[in-house]
N, C-alpha and C positions, 0 to 999 in steps of 0.2 A: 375497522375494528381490530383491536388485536385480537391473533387468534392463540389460542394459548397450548391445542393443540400442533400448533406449527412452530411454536418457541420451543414445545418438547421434542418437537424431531430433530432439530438443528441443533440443539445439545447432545444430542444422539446420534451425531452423524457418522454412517455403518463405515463409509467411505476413508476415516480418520484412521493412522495404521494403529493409534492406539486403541480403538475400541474392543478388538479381541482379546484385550489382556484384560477388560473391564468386566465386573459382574452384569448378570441380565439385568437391565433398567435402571442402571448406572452410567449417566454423561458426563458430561462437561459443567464443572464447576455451573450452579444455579445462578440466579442474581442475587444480590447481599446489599444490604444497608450501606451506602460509600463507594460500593462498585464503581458508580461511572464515577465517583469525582478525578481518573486518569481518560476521560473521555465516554462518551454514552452511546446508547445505540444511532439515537437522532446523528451524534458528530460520525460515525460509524457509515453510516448509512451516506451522509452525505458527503463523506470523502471517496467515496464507491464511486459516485454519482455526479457528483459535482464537474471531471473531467470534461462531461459530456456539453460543450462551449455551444451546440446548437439546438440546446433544449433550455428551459425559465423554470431555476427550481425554487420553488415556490414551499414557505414555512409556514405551512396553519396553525399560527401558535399568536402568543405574546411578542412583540416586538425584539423582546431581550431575547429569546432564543435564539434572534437573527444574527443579532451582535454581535454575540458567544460564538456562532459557528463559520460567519460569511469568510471567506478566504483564508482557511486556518493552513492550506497547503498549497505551494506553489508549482501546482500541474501545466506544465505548458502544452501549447495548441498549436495548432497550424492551421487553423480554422478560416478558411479566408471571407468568409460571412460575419452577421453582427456574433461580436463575444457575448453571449448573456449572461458570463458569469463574472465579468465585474461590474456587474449590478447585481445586488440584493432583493428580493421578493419576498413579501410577508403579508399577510393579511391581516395583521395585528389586531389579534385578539382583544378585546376589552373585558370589562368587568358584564355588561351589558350582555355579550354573548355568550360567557359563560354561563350566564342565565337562562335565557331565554334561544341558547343554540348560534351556532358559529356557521351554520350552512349556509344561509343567504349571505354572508358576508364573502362564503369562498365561491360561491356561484357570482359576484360578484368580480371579486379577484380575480378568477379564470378571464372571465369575457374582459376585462381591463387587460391583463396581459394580452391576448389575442389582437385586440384591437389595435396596440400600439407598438409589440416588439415580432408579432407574426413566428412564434416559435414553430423549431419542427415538431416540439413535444411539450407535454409538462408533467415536470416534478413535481408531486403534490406532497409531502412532509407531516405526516401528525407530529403532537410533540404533548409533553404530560399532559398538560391543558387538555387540550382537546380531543385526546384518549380517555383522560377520566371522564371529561363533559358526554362524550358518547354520540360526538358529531357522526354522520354519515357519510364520509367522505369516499366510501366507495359508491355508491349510488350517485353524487354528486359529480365524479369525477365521469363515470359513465355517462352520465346525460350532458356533461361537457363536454367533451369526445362526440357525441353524436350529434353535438349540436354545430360543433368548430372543425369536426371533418381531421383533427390530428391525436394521437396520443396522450391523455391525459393521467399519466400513472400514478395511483394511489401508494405512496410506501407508507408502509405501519411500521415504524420502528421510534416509537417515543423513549426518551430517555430511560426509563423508571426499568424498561424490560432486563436492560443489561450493560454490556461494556461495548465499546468502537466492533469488536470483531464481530459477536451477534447482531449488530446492526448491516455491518456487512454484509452477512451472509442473509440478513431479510431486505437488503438491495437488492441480493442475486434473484431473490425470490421474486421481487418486483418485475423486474426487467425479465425472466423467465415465464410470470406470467401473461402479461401485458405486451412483450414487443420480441421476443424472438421468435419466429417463425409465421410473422404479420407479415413478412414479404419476400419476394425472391430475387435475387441476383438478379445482373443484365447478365454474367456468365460463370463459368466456374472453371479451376483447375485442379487436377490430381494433388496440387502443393496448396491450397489450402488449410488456410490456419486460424484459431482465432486465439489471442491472444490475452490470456485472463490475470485479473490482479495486478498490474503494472500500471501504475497512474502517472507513469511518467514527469517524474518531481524531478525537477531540472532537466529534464530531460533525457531521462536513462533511457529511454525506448529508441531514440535518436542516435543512440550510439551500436545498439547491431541490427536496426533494422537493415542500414546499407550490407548487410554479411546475408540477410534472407534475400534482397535484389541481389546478387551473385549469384546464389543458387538456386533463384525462381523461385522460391519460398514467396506467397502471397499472403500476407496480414487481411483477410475477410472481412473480421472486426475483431475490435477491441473493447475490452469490458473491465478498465475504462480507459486508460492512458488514450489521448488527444481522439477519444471515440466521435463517432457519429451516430443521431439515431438510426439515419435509414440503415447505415452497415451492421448493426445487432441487430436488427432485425430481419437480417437476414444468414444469421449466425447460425442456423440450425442446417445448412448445408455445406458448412466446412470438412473436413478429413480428421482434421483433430486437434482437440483443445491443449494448448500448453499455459499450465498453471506460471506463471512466472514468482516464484519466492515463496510468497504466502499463500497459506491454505483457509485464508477465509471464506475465501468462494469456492472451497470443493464440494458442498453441497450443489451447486450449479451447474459444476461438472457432471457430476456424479448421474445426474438426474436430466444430463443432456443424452448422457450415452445410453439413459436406460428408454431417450424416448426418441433419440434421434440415431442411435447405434453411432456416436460420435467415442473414440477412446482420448483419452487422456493420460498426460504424463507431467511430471511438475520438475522446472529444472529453476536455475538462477544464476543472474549475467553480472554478478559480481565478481573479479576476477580471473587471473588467467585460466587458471582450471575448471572451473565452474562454466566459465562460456564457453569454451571447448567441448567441455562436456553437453552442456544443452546443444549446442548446434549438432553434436552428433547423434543425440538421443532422439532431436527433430528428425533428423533426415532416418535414422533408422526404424522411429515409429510411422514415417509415411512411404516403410517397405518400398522402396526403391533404389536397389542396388547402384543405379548409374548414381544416383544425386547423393549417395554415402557415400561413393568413392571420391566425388567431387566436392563434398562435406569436407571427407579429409584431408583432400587437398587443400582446401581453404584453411583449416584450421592448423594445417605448419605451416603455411606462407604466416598466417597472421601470429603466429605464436613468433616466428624468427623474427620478424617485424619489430612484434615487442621487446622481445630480451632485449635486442641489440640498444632500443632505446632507455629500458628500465637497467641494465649490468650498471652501469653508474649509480643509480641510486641505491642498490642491495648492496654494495662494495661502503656506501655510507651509511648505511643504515645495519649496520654490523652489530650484533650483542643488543639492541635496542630491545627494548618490550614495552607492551602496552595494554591496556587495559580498555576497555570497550564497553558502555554503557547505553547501550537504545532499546534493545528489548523486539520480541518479535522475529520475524525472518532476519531481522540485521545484527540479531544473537551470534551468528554464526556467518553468512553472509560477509558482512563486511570482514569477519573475521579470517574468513578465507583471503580475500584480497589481501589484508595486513601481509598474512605467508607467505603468499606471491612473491611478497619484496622482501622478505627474509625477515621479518618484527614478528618475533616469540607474542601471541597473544597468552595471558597469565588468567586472565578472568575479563568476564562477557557476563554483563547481565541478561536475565531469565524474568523476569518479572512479570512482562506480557508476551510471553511465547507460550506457545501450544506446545503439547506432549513431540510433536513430531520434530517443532525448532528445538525442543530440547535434545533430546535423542540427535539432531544433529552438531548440535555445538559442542556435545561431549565428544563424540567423533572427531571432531572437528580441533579442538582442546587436548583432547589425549585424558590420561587420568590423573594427569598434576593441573591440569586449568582448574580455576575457580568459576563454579556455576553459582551468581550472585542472587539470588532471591530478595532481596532488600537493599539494592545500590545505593540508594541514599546515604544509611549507614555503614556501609561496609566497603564503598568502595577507598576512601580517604584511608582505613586497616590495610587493605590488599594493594594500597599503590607505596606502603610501609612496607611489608613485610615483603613482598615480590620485587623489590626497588625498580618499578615501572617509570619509565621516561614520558608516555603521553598516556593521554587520557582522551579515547575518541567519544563523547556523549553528544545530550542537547545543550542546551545553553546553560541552564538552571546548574549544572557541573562546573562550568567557568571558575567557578570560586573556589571547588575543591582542588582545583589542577593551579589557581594562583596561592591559595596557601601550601601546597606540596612544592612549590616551585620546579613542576613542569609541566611539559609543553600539552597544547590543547587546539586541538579540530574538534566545531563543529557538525556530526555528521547525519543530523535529525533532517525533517522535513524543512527548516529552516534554513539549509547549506545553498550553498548558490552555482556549484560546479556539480556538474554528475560523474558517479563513479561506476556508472553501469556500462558493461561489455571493456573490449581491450585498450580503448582510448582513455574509458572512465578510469583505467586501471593509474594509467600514466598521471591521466591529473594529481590522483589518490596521491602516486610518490611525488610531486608537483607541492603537493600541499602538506605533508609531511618532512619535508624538503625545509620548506618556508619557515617551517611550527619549531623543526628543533635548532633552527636557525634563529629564531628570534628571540631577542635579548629581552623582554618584554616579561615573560613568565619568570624567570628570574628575579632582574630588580624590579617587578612590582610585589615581589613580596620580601624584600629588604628590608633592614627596620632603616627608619627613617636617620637622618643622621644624629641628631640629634640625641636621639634615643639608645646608639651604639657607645661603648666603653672610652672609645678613644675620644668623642666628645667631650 
């Protein structure tokens, strides 16, 4: 059941650096009419959760929910057991159960899944449907769990409540109450970490996890990039949480430390500086003078490492600018990387970033960047008026960067190379490289011959 006092605290989250500027019992933007059609709390919720390749997430809804959401992002695994998450789970709702109740049909579903794919867990999914209908899926899931001897976690986060973030942040809620501190290590070390927010999309996690085996640094678990259930659940005896990018799961944190005295710090491994930074801020919040000094050893070998191999592409990438449309932590984020290699960013869309991504991409931008609030419209003006050479978005931009005729990367959840940590960084100028190399953004927006004077 949703809880509506629990939708009001996660709009309130104390934890957020903007909430002290706020009046008393003033949050976060409420839900609106339209809200999710940029994605809903259900898609939200299951991009949190979805990573997790050795649990069956299961959609108590209508069939079409499943459609709309099954593999909308490509989190990669290292899971050497069955993947459950290229298959699809659904209990498909009918007209029938809206009627007359949707519970026997998930009590149903559960024991079919157990019987045939033996997960370590289950994701149980409301979704409008069966939020309105008033199904009981937390009691259902309980007596399924008690009956199949594994995790059966009820998320409440049906569309109608809000947008992708709030649904995130009532995944953390899930997984907080249901499965961290349901088990304990075989062992533990002083370097202990768990790793929050990083879903590992193409594989950004892949890129500095080999920089924490250097310095002893252990990944606990992960919430969610290429997670495991049994490793979150035994998440509540780590040293400390680092947020990677995004702050939709800081209520998770926030509410680890208040009951596990676990601290938390939030960095991001987009670029030179930024993963530099985070590897130092790791080893200084785990108070450990030798593994700081050994921090910073690591982080000039791999800094001289890089230049040496990116000077050739900043010596081509001279006067360039660009303009940046994804929204969210990669407001700013990818913006940093762009710097890295010497590309003026002009303007970054804001459109789904938090008060905190804001406040960092203006820093980030200076006080001549354009903070884009409506990209759609305004970014085809600002790649006019700033004479911007590319244009990093998702796909749906293609078209504004071939009628401007320039150059365009993909850099949404849709991209195929990751640009996370020092290596990601190189691809980034790798493909940047390629973009303003290619004759393609040009003559495909030529006029045809035909249509030109000299015809």
């Amino acid at each position: 059941m949703v809880n509506r006092a629990k939708i009001k605290e996660l709009l309130n989250e104390s934890a957020c650096s903007h909430s002290a500027h706020k009046k008393k019992g003033e949050g976060c933007d409420k839900p609106k009419p339209g809200l999710a059609a940029g994605g809903c709390a259900f898609d939200g919720a299951q991009i949190s959760l979805f990573p997790y390749a050795d649990a069956v997430h299961l959609v108590h809804g209508p069939q079409t929910c499943l459609g709309a959401s099954w593999e909308t992002r490509e989190t990669k695994s290292s899971y050497s057991g069955r993947d459950h998450t290229v298959m699809g789970f659904t209990t498909g709702i009918t007209t029938n159960d809206v009627i007359f109740g949707g519970d026997k049909r998930l009590v149903a579903s559960i024991d079919y899944v157990v019987e045939h794919y033996k997960p370590e867990a289950i994701f149980v999914y409301s979704t409008c449907v069966t939020a309105l209908v008033g199904d009981d899926m937390d009691m259902t899931c309980k007596l399924g769990q008690e009956k199949h001897g594994i995790p059966v976690v009820p998320v409440h986060a049906p569309g109608f409540v809000g947008g992708k973030n709030l649904g995130s942040r009532l995944a953390g809620e899930a997984v907080l109450e249901h499965l961290i501190g349901t088990a304990e290590p075989e062992f533990t070390t002083p370097y202990d970490i768990n790793l929050i927010g990083d879903y590992n999309v193409t594989g950004d996690m892949w890129q500095y996890l080999p920089l924490f085996e250097k310095l002893g640094i252990r990944v606990l678990s992960s919430m969610s990039g290429d997670g495991r259930v049994g490793s979150i659940r035994t998440a509540h005896r780590a040293k400390l949480n680092v947020i990677v990018c995004t702050k939709s799961l800081i209520t998770l944190t926030r509410k680890m430390q208040e009951n596990y005295n676990i601290p938390w710090i939030s960095v991001s491994f987009y670029g030179k500086r930024d993963t530099s930074d985070a590897i130092i801020q790791i080893a200084t919040a785990l108070n450990d003078p030798e593994l700081l000094e050994r921090a910073k050893a690591l982080v000039a070998q791999e800094e001289a490492a890089l230049e040496a191999k990116i000077a050739p592409y900043k010596a081509l990438f001279a006067g360039k600018k660009a303009v940046l449309n994804t929204g969210g932590n990669k407001a700013w984020s990818i913006a940093s990387g762009l710097q890295d290699l010497g590309i003026e960013v002009v303007a970054t869309s804001i459109r789904k970033s938090t008060e905190d991504d804001i406040e960092k991409a203006r820093e980030y931008l200076g006080p001549q960047g354009i903070l884009m609030k409506a990209p759609a419209s305004e970014q085809a003006k600002v790649i006019d008026e700033k004479g911007a050479h590319i244009l990093l978005a998702g796909g749906r931009s293609l078209y504004t960067a071939i009628k401007k005729k320039i150059s365009f990367i993909d850099v949404n959840q849709e991209k195929k190379v990751s640009y996370g940590g020092y290596n990601g960084l190189l691809n980034l100028a790798q493909d940047l490289y390629y973009a303003f190399n290619n004759p393609v953004f040009a003559n495909v927006g030529r006029k045809a011959p035909w249509e030109s004077k000299e015809f």
